[in-house]
C-alpha positions as CSV (number, residue, x, y, z in Angstrom):
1,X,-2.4,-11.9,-30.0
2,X,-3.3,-8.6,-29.5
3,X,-3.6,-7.2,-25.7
4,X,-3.1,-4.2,-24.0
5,X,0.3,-2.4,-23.1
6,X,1.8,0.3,-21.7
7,X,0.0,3.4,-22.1
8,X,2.6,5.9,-23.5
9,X,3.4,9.2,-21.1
10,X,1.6,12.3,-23.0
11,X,4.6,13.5,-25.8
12,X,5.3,16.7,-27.3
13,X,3.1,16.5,-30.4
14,X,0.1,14.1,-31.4
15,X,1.6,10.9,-31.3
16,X,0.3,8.1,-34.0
17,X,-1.9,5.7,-32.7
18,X,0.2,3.9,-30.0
19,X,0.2,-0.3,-30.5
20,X,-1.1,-2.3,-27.8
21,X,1.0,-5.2,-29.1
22,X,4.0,-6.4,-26.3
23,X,6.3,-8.9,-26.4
24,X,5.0,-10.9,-23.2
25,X,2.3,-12.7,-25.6
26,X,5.6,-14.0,-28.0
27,X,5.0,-17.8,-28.5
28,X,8.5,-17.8,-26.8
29,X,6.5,-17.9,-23.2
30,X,4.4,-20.8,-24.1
31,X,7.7,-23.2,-23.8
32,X,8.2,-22.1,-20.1
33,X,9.5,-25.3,-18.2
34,X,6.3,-25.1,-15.4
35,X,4.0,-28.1,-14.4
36,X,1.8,-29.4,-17.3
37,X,-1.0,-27.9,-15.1
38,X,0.3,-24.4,-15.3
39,X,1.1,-24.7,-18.9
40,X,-2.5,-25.9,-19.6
41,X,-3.7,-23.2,-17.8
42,X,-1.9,-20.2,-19.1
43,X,-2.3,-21.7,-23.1
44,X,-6.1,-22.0,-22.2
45,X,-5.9,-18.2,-20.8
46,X,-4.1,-17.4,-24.2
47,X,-6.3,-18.8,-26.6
48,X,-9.2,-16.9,-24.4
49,X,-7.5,-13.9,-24.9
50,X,-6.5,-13.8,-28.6
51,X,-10.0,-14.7,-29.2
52,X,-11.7,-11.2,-27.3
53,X,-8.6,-9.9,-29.2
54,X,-9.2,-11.6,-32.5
55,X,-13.1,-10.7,-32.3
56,X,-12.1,-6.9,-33.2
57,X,-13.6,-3.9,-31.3
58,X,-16.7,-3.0,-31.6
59,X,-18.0,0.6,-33.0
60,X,-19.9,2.2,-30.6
61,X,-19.4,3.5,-27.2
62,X,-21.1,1.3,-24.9
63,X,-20.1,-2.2,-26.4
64,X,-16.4,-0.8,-26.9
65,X,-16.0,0.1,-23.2
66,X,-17.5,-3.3,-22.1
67,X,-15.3,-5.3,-24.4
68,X,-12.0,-3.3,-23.5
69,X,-12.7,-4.1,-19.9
70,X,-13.6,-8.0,-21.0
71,X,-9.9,-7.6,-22.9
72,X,-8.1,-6.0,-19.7
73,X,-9.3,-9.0,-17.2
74,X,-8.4,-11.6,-19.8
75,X,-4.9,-10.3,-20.3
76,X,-4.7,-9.8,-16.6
77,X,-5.5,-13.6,-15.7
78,X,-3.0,-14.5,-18.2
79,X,-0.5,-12.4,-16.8
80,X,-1.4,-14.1,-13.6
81,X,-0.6,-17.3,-15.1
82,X,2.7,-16.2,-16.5
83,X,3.7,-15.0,-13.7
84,X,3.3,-18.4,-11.8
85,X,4.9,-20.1,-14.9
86,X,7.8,-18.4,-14.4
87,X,7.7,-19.1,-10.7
88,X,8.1,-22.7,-11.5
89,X,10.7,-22.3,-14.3
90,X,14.2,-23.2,-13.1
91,X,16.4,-19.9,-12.3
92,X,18.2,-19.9,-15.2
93,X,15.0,-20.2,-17.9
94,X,15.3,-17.3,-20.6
95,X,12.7,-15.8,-23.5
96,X,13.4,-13.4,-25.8
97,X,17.1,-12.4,-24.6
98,X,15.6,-11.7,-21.3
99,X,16.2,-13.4,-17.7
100,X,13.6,-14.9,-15.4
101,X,13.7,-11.9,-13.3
102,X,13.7,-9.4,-16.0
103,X,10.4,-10.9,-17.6
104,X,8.6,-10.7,-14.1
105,X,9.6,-7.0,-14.3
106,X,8.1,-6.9,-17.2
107,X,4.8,-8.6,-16.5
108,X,4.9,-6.6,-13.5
109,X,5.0,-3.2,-15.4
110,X,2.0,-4.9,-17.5
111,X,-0.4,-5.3,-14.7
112,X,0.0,-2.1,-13.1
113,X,-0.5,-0.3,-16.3
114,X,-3.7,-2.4,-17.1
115,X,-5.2,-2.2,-13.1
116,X,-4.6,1.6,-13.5
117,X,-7.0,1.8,-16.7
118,X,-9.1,-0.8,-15.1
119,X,-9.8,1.8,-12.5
120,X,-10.3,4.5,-14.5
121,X,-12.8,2.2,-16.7
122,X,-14.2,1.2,-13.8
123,X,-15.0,4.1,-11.7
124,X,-15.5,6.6,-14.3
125,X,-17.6,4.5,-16.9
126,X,-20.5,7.0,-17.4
127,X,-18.0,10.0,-17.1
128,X,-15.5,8.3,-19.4
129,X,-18.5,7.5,-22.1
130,X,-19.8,10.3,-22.3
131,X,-16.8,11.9,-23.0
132,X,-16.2,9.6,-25.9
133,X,-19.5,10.2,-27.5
134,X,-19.0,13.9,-27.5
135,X,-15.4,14.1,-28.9
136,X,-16.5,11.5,-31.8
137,X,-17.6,12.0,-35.8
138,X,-16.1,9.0,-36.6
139,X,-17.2,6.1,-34.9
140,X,-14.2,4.5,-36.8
141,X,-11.9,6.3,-34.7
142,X,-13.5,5.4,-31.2
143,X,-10.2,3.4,-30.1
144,X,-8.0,6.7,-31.0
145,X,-10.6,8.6,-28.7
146,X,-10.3,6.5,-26.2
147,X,-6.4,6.4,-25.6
148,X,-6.4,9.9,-25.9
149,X,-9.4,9.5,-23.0
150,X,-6.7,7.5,-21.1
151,X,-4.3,10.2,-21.5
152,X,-6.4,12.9,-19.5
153,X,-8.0,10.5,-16.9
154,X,-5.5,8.7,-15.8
155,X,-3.2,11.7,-14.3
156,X,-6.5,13.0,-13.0
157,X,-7.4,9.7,-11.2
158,X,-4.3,10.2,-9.1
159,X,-4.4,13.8,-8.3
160,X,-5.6,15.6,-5.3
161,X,-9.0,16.8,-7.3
162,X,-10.1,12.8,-7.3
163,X,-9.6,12.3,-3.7
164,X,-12.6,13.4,-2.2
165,X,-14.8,14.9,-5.0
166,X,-17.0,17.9,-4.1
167,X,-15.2,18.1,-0.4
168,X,-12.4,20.8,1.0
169,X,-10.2,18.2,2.5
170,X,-6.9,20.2,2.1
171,X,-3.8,18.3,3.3
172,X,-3.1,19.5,6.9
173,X,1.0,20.9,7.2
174,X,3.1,18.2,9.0
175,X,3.7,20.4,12.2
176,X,-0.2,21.1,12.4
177,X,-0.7,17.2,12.5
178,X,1.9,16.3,14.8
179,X,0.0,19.1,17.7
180,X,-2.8,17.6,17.2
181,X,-1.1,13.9,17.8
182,X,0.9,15.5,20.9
183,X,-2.3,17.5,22.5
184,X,-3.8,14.1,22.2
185,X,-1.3,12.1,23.3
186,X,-0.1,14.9,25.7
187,X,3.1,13.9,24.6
188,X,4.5,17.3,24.5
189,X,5.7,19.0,27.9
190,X,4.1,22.5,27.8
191,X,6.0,25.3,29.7
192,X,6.2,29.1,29.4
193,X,10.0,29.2,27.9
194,X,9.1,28.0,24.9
195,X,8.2,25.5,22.4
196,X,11.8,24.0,22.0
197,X,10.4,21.4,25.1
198,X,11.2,17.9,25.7
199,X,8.6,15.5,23.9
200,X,8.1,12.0,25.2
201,X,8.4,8.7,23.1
202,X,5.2,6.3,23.6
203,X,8.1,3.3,22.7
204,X,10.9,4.2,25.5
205,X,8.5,5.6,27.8
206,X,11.0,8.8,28.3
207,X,10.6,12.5,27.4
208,X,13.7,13.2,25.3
209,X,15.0,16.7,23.3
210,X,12.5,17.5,20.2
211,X,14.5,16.7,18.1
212,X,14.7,13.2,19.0
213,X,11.2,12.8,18.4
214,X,8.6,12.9,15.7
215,X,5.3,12.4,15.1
216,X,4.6,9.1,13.0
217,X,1.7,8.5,10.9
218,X,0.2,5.0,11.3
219,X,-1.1,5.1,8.0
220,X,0.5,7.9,5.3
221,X,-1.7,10.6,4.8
222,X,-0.7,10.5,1.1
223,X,-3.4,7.3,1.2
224,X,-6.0,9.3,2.3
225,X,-8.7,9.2,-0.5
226,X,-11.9,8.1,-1.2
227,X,-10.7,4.9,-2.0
228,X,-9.1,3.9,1.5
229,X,-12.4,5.7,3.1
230,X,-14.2,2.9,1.4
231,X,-12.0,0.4,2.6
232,X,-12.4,1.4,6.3
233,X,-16.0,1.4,5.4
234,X,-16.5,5.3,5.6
235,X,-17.4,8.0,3.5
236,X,-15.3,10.0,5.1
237,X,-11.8,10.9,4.7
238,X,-10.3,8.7,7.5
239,X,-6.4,9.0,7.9
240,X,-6.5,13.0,9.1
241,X,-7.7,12.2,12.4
242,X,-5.5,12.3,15.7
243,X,-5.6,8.8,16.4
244,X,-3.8,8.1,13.6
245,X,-0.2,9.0,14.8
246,X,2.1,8.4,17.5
247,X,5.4,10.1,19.2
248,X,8.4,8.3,18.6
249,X,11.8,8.2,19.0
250,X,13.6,9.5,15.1
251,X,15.4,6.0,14.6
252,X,11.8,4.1,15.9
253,X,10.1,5.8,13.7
254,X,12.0,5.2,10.8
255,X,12.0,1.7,11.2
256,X,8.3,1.9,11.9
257,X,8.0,3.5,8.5
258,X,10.4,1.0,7.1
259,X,8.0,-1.9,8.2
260,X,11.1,-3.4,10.1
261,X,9.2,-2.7,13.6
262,X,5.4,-3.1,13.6
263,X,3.4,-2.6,17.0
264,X,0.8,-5.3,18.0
265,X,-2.0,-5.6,21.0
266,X,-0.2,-6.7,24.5
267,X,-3.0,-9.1,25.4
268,X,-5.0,-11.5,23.9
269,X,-8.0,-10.4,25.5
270,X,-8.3,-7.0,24.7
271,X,-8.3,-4.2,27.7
272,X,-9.5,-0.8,28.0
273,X,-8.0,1.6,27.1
274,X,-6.0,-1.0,24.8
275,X,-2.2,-2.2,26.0
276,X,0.1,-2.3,23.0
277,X,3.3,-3.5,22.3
278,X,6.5,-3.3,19.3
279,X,7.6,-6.0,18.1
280,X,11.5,-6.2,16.0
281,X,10.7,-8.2,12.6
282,X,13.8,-7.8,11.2
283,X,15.8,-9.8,13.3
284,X,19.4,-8.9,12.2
285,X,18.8,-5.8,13.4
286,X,18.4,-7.2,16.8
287,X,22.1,-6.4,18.1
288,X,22.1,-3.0,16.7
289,X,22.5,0.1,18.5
290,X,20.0,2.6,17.8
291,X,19.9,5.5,20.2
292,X,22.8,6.4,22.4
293,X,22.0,8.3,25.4
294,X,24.8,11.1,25.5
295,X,23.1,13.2,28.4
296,X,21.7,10.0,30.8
297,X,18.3,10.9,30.2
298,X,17.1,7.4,30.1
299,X,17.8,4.0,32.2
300,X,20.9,3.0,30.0
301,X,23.2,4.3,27.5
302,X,22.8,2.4,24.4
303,X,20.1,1.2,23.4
304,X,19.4,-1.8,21.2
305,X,16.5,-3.2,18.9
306,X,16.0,-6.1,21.0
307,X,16.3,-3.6,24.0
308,X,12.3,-2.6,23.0
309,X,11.6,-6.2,21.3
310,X,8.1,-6.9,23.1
311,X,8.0,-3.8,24.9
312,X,4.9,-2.5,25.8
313,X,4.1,1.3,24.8
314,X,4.0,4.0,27.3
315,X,0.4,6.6,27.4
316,X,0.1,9.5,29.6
317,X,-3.4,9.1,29.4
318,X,-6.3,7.3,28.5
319,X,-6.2,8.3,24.5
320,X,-4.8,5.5,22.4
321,X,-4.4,5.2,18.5
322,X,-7.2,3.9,16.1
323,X,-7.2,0.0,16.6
324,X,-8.4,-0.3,13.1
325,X,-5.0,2.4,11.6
326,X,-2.5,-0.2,14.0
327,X,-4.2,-3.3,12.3
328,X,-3.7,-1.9,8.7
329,X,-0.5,-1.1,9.5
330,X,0.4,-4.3,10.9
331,X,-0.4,-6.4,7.7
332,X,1.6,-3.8,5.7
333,X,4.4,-4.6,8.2
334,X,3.4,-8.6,7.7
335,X,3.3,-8.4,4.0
336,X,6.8,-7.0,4.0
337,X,8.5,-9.4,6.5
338,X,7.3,-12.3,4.3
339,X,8.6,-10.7,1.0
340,X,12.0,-10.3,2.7
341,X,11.9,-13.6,4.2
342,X,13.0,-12.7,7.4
343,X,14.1,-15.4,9.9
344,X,12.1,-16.0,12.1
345,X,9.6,-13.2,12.4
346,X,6.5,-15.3,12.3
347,X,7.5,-16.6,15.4
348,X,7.8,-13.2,16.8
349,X,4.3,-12.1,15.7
350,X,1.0,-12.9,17.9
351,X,-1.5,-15.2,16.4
352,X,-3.8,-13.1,14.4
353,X,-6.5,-13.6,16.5
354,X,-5.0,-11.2,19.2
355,X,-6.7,-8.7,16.9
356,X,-10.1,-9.8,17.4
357,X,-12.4,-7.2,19.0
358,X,-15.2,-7.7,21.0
359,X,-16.1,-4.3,21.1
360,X,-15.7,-4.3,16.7
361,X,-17.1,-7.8,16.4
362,X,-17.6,-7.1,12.5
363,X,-13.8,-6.1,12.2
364,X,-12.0,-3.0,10.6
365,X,-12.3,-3.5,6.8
366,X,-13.8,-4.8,4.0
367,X,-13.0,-8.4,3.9
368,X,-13.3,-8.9,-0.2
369,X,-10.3,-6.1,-0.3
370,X,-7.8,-7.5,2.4
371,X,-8.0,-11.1,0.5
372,X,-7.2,-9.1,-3.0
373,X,-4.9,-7.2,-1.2
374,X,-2.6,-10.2,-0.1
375,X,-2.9,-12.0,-3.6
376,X,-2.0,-9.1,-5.5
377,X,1.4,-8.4,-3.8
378,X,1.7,-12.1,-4.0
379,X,2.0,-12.8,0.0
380,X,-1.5,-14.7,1.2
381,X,-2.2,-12.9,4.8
382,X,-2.9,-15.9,7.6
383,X,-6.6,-16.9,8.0
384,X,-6.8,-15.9,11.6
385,X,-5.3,-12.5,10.8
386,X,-8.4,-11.8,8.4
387,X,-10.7,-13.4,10.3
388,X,-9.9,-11.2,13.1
389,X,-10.2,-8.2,11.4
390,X,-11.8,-8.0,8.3
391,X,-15.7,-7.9,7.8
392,X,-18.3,-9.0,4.9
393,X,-20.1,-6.5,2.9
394,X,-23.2,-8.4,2.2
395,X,-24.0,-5.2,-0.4
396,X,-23.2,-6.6,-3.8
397,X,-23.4,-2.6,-5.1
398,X,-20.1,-2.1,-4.1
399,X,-18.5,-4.4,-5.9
400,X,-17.3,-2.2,-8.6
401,X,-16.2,0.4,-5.5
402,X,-14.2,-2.5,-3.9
403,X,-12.6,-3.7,-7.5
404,X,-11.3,0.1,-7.7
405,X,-10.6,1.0,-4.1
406,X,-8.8,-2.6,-4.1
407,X,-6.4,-2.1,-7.7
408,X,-5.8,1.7,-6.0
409,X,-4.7,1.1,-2.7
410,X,-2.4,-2.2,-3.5
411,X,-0.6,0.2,-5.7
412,X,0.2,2.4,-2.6
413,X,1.6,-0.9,-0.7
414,X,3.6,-1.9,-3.5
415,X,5.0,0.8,-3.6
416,X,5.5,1.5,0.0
417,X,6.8,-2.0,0.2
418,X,9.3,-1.3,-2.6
419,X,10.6,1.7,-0.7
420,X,8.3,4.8,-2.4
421,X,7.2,6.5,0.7
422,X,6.2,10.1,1.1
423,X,8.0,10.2,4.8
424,X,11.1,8.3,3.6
425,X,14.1,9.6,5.7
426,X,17.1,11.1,4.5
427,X,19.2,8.8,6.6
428,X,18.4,4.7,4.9
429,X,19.9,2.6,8.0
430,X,17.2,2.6,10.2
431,X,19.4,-0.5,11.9
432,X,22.1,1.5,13.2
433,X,22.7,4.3,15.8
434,X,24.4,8.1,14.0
435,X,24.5,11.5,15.4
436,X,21.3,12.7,16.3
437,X,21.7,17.0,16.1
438,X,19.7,19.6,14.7
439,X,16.1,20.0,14.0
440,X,16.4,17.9,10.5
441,X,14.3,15.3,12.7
442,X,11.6,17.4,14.0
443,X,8.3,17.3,13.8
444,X,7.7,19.4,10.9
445,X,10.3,17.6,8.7
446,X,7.9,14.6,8.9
């Protein structure tokens, strides 16, 4: 059949018309050794999809846009379907010359081409229509037009420009953020020699050299966009604010970022101003030594994952983090420890309902979007976890804003689950202690 594929990067010179035929729909894929169920399932998905494909596209703008989109959510269900095929198939299945694990890299570079100009179809339909209809003589060449639409929209759909249309949201400099954090937090010791003052870590409870500390972000800032507004339920850009960061320790933070340490609600009835705690997912790091006091600032000399396993964080006032940044933040960290299949760890974790708010009965985001969220990266989030935190939009006009926000934002946590992170440190072994010196791990190097 015919389906979509891989939109080719912009070239040199005018390209010919690019092919949107890809190996994954071979007839070599139908023989996959799954469950007669699944194989049912992905021929009937097949056969749906060669037939959209088989119908031909139409010549006019309007009915060409609808049937593209009709063609991208048929390929993507059978994708789906392969994908659990292959799932089934014993390790050492093959198609084409290529490995189990290779053709689920490939699938995978499928669907996040086709949710990408999903998106773009989606949110930009009237823009993206228009556009076609005033570049076109020949209606014959609408499906040219439209991949060299693609071309322009889809770089534009990830720049700064798209974030928050029609607003000066300029990003903040790392150093003007982590102020803000520390005036907040009053984490930073103010004196009159200086700014090269001890800063205090909310983990260890202790004010240490500032070097030694930096200023986490709960959420990356690089999420910020209109898209992850809509999630929290906002129209406003909701990841620059103060409550959306922490001071901690350079190694603690790391593994923060690396989703190895998460930090959950003390109690399970919730206090005010809230009590929170870390918890260690990654239990072979338990042992490890991650800070060595060399100048007996602290209780002890070395200290050890397990050392702050379940330890409660420290506040110097009444000013906390967002509940609703810590809660993201914590099914990030979930989603991550059940990819790796860490030992263990949903032992170590609270029962979801710890999150559960009286004070935000209706929870922290959009319900329809967590579910997606946890079914796109393939890990289903526990009930009680979204129950607890997630709330219903009874307004079914956002459904085409939560389709969008939904494909855009589970491409940020795939790729912060597969390591692509804007604050990704220098140093990779969050699990182990090494010389902390210089102001590489400062604040403004965050």
């Amino acid at each position: 059949m015919a389906s979509p594929s891989t939109l080719p990067k912009t070239p040199d010179k005018k390209p010919s018309r690019p092919s949107f035929d890809i190996s994954l729909d071979s007839p070599a894929l139908d023989e996959v050794d799954c469950s007669p169920a699944t194989k049912s399932h992905l021929l009937s998905l097949k056969r749906k999809a060669s037939s959209l494909s088989e119908e031909g596209s139409p010549s006019t703008t309007a009915p060409f846009l609808d049937w593209r989109l009709a063609v991208i959510n048929s390929t993507l269900d059978l994708r789906h379907s392969q994908r659990q095929a292959l799932a089934e198939a014993s390790p050492s299945y093959q198609a084409q010359g290529m490995s189990k694990v290779e053709l689920v890299e490939v699938i995978d570079k499928d669907e996040k081409s086709l949710q990408k100009e999903k998106a773009v179809l989606m949110s930009s339909r009237k823009m993206l229509e228009g556009d076609l209809n005033d570049r076109l003589t020949d209606q014959n060449a609408l499906a040219d037009a439209y991949i060299e639409e693609l071309r322009i929209s889809l770089p534009a759909a990830s720049s700064s420009k798209e974030k928050f249309p029609g607003k000066k949201t300029p990003r903040p400099d790392r150093q003007s953020f982590a102020t803000l954090v520390n005036e907040y937090l009053a984490t930073h010791l103010k004196t009159d020699i200086g700014e090269d003052t001890p800063k205090y870590c909310n983990v260890l409870g202790y004010w240490l050299p500032p070097y030694l500390i930096k200023c986490a972000h709960i959420i990356p800032f690089s999420w910020n966009t209109k898209d992850m507004a809509h999630i929290f339920g906002s129209d406003e850009s909701p990841l620059t604010s103060k409550r959306n960061g922490l001071s901690l320790q350079t190694k603690i933070e790391q593994a923060f970022d690396d989703c190895w340490v998460t930090i959950v609600p003390s109690t399970t009835v919730e206090t005010t101003p809230t009590r929170w705690k870390l918890v260690v997912l990654n239990t072979a790091i338990m042992d490890n030594t991650f800070y060595t006091d060399h100048f007996s600032i602290t209780s002890q000399r070395l200290w050890r994952w397990k050392d702050i396993h379940n330890r409660e964080l420290s506040f110097l006032n009444n000013n906390r983090p967002a509940r609703r940044f810590l809660y993201l933040r914590y099914t990030l960290a979930w989603l991550y420890a059940n990819d790796k299949n860490w030992p263990g760890f949903k032992d170590i974790v609270p029962p979801g309902t710890v999150w559960a708010s009286p004070n935000k009965p209706d929870g922290y985001l959009r319900k329809s979007i967590l579910l997606e969220i946890g079914r796109r990266t393939g890990d289903k989030l526990p009930n009680d976890l979204i129950d607890a935190g997630a709330f219903e939009d009874p307004d079914s006009s956002s459904k085409v804003a939560d389709e969008v926000a939904c494909i855009r934002v589970t491409e940020k946590i795939e790729n912060h689950l597969s390591g692509d992170r804007d604050s990704k440190s220098e140093d990779e072994d969050a699990g182990t202690d090494d010389e902390e010196t210089g102001k590489e791990a400062s604040d403004s190097d965050d």
